[in-house]
N, C-alpha and C positions, 0 to 999 in steps of 0.2 A: 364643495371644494373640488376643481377639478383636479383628475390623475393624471393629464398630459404631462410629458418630459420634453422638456426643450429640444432634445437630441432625439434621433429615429432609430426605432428598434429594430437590430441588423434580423435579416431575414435568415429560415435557416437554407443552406447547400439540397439543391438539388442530388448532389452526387453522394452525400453524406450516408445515405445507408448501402451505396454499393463501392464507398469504401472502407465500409467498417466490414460488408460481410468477405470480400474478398482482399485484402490488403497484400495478400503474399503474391498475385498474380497481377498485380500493378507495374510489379518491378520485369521492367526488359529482360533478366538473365534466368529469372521464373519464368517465364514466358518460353524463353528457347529452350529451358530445364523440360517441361513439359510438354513441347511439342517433338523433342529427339527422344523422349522417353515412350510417347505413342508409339513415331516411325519405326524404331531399334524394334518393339514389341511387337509390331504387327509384323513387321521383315521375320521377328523369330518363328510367329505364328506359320507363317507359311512356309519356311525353309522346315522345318519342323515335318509338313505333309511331304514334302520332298527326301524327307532322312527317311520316315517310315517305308516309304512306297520304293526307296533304293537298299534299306536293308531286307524287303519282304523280296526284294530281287533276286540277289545275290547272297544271301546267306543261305546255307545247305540246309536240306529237309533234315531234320529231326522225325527217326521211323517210330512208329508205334506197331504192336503186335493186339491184336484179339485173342484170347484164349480162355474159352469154358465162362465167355460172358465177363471175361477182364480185360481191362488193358493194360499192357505192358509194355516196358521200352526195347524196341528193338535190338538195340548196342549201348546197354547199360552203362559204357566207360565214359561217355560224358564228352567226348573229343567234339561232336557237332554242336554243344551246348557253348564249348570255350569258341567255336567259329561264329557262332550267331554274337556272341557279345563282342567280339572282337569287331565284325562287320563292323556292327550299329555305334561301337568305338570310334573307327576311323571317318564313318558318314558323319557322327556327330562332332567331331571334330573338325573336320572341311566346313560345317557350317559355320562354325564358332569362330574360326579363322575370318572367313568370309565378312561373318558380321561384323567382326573388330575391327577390319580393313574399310567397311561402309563408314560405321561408325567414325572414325578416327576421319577420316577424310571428307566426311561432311561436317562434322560437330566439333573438332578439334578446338576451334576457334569460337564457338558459342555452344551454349548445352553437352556443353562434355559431362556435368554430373548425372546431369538426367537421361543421357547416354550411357551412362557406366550402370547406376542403377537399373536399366532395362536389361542388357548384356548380363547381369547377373540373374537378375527376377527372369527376363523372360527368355535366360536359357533351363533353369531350372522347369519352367514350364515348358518349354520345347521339347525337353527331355522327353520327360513323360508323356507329353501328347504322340511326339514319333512313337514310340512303343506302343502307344495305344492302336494308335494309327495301323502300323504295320501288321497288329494283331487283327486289325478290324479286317484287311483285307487279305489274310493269309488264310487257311486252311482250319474251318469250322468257326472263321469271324473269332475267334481266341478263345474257342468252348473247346476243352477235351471229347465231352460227349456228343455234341454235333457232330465234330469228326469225324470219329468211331461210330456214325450210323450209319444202318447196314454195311459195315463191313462184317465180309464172314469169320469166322472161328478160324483161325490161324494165318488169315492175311492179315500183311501190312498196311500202312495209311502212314502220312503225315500228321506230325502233331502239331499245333497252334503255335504261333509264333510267339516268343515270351523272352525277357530278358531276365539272367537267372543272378547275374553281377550287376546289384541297383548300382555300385559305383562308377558305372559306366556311362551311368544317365546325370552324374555330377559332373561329369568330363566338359561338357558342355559350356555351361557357364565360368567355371575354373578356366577352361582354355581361354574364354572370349573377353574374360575380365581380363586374366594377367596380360593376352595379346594386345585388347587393347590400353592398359597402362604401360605397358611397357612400349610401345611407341609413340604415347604424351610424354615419356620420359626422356626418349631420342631426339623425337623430332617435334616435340608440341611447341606450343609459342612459350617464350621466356618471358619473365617481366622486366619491366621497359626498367634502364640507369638513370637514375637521378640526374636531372643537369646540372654540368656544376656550375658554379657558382664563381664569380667573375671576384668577390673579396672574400674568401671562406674564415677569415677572421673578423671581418667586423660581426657584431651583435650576438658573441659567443659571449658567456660569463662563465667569468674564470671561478675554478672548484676552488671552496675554502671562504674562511670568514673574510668580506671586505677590509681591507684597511680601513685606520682612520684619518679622514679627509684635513681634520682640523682638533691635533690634539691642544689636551689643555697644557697650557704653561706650565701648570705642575710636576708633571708626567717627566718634563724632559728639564726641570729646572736643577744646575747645578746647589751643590752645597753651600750655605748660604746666600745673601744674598745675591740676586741676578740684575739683569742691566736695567728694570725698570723699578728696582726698588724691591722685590715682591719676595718675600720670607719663605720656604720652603716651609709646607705645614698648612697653609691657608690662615696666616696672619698677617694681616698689613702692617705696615710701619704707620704710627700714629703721627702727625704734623705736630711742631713742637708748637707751646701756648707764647700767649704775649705774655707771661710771666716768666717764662722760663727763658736764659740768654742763647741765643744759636751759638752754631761752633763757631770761633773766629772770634767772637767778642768777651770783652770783659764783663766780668760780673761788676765791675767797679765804673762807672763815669770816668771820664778823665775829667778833670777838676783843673781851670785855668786861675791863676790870681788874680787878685783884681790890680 
């Protein structure tokens, strides 16, 4: 018995297993999701070594004292601690600005999500990387004890660069998200008006039960009988028999003499 089929057995897709593994990245606005989500990130990345290497500039030494093989803080009050986070505040801040401005005026129009999601992820990382950053290249590379080597017994030194207010390293992404929503909100594209429509009443259906097209006779038949005969009730008038006399006639012959 052969097993041939009349018909030919469809072949399968070449493309069939690179689009079941990637399906999300098929679509055009995935596409631009994930390539403003790279650029935004990497722009954080290195605006980031630029915050550290401008707050390791400008922000005031914080002293440290040596004494009997300790260290100690030079001016215990804390006032050069509130300036160093203040700095690395305002630097992180101009970047965040910065970014939402790139962002928003490149991606406005395609990959704004995947843009927004970086702005927040890769300020959060930015954050932290500048503090790292600026500690790596400040005074004892961010080790206390580094520092304070060989320094003598009641000299000062510098102390490592450190941020003491973590919420300042939040500032970042907080700024660059709302900065840039809040200019998709101003000035981003709106969506497009419906055209209208040249008869906006034809092929609407009216709310509510249809009428009826074709009621019965009964429905609207006055009391008694109507103009074709028809009983209210659903009984016909029965035809009279040939036994019976119609109206009009006599029950009786007329009978002529002979």
């Amino acid at each position: 018995m052969s097993t041939e089929t009349p018909w030919s057995t469809p072949q399968p897709s070449p493309h069939s297993d690179e689009d079941s593994r990637v399906p999300f990245l098929r679509r055009p606005e995935a596409r631009y999701d994930v390539a403003a989500f790279a650029v935004v990130a990497g722009a954080s990345v290195l605006l980031s070594l630029g915050v550290g290497a401008l707050w390791r500039e400008f922000s005031p030494a914080v002293l440290g004292m040596v004494n009997q093989g300790g260290v100690y803080y030079a001016a215990p009050e804390g006032k050069t601690f509130v300036a160093r986070d203040g700095w690395f505040a305002l630097f992180a801040c101009i970047a965040a600005i910065l970014l939402a401005l790139f962002a928003f005026l490149r991606y406005r129009r395609g990959g704004s999500v995947g843009a927004a999601i970086a702005l927040a992820g890769g300020g959060i990382g930015g954050g932290y990387l500048a503090a790292w950053f600026g500690a790596l290249i400040g005074p004892g590379r961010g080790s206390i004890l580094t520092a304070a080597h060989g320094v003598a017994n009641g000299a000062t030194f510098d102390l490592p660069m450190s941020v003491r207010a973590i919420g300042v390293i939040w500032l970042w992404p907080a700024v660059a998200a709302g900065v840039f929503f809040f200019l998709i909100l101003l000035f981003g594209p709106s969506d497009p008006e419906p055209e209208p429509q040249l008869f906006p009443g034809w092929g609407a259906q009216e709310s509510g039960p249809a009428p009826d097209a074709y009621p019965l006779p009964f429905d609207s038949a006055p009391t008694g009988h109507n103009g074709n005969g028809v009983v209210p009730g659903g009984h016909l008038p029965t035809a009279p028999s040939s036994d019976q006399p119609s109206d009009g006639q006599s029950t009786h012959s007329d009978q002529r003499p002979d």
